[in-house]
KEFIFI-982413 format. One record per residue (C-alpha): residue number from 1; residue in three letters; chain; z, y, x. Coordinates in nm, 3 decimals. Each point is the difference from the previous one (the first is absolute). Layout:
BEGIN
<node NUM,"Ala","A",<Z,Y,X>>
...
END
This chain:
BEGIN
<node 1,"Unk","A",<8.700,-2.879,4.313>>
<node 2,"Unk","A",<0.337,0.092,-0.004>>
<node 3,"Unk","A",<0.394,-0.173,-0.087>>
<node 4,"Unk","A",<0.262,0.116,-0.107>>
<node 5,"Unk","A",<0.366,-0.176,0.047>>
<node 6,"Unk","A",<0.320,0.183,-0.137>>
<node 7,"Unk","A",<0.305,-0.033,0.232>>
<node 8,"Unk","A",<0.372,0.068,-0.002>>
<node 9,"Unk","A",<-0.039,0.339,0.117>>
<node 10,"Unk","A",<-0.378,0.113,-0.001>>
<node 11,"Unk","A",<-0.312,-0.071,-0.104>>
<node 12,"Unk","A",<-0.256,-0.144,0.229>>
<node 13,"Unk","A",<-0.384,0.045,-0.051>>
<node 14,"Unk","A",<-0.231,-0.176,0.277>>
<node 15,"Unk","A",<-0.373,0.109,-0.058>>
<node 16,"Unk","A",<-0.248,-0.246,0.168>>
<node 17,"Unk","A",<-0.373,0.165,0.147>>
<node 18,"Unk","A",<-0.221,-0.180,-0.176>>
<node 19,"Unk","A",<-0.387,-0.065,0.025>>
<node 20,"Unk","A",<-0.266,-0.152,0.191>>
<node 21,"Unk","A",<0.194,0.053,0.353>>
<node 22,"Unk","A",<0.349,0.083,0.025>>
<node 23,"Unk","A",<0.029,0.376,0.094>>
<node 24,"Unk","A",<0.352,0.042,0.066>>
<node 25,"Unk","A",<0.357,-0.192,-0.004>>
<node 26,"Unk","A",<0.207,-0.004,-0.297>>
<node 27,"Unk","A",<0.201,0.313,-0.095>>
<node 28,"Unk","A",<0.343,-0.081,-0.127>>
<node 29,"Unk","A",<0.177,0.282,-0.258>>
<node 30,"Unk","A",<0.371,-0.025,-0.058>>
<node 31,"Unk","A",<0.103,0.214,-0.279>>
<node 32,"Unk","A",<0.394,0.097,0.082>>
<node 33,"Unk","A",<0.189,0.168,-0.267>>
<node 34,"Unk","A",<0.026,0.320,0.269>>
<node 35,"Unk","A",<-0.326,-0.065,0.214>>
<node 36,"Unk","A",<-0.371,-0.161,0.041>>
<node 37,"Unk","A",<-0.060,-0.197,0.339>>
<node 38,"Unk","A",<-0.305,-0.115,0.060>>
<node 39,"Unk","A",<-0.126,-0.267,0.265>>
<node 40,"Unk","A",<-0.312,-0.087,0.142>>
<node 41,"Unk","A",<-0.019,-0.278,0.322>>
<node 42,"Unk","A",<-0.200,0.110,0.308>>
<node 43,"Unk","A",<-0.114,-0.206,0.159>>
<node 44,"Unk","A",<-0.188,0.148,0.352>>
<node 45,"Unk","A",<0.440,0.079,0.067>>
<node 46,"Unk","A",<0.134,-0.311,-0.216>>
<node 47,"Unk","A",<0.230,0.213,-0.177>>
<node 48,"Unk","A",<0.085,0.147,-0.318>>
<node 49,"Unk","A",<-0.043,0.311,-0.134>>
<node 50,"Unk","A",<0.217,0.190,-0.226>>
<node 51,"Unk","A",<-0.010,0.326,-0.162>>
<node 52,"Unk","A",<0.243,0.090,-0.268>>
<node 53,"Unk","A",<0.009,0.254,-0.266>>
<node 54,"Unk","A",<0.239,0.167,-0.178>>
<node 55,"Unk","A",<0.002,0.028,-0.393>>
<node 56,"Unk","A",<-0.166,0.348,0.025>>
<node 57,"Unk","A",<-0.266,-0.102,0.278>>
<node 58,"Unk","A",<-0.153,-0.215,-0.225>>
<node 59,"Unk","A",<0.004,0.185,-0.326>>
<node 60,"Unk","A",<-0.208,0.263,0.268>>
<node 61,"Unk","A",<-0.223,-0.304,0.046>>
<node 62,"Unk","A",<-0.087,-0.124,-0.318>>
<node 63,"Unk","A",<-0.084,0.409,-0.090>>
<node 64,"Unk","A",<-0.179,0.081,0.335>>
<node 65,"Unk","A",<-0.228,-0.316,-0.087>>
<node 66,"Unk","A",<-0.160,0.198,-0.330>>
<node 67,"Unk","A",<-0.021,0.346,0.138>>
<node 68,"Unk","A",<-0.285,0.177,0.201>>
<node 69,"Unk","A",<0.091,0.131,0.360>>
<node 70,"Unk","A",<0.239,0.297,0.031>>
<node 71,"Unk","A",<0.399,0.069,0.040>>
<node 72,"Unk","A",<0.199,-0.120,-0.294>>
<node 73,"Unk","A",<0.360,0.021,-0.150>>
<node 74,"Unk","A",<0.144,-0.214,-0.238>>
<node 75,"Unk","A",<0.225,0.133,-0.307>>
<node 76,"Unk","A",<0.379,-0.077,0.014>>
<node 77,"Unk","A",<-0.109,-0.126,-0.377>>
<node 78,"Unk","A",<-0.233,-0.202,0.144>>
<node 79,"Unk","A",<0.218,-0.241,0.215>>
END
C-alpha cells in the first residue's frame, strides 16, 4: 500500500510493508524538483535515515533495475 500527497514544493510518496507481519518501517519518497530523498525510521538507533539522490542517480536506478549484472553507461540522449 502506498500514498501519495502533493506539496508546495515536492512530491511525497510513503510506501507501507504490507502482509501477514510487518517486515520493515515505512519508507518515505520526496520527489524535489532537483533531488529524491528517501527516509526510512530505525528503530534499534531511534533515528532517521536519509539518503538522497540526485536527478541522474535515479534515472541510473530505474535502468540498473531491468538490466543483467555488468558495468553500464547511460546515453547523454538518454537523460
Amino acid at each position: 500500500m502506498f500514498s501519495i500527497e502533493h506539496k508546495f514544493d515536492c512530491t511525497v510518496i510513503t510506501i507501507l510493508d504490507e502482509g501477514s507481519k510487518k517486515l520493515t518501517e515505512d519508507i518515505t519518497v520526496a520527489n524535489f524538483e532537483e533531488c529524491i530523498a528517501l527516509e526510512q525510521y530505525e528503530p534499534i538507533n531511534d533515528c532517521i535515515n536519509k539518503i538522497t539522490f540526485s536527478n541522474s542517480q535515479i534515472s541510473d536506478l530505474a535502468a540498473a533495475i531491468k538490466l543483467p549484472e555488468g558495468f553500464y553507461s547511460r546515453s547523454a540522449n538518454e537523460k
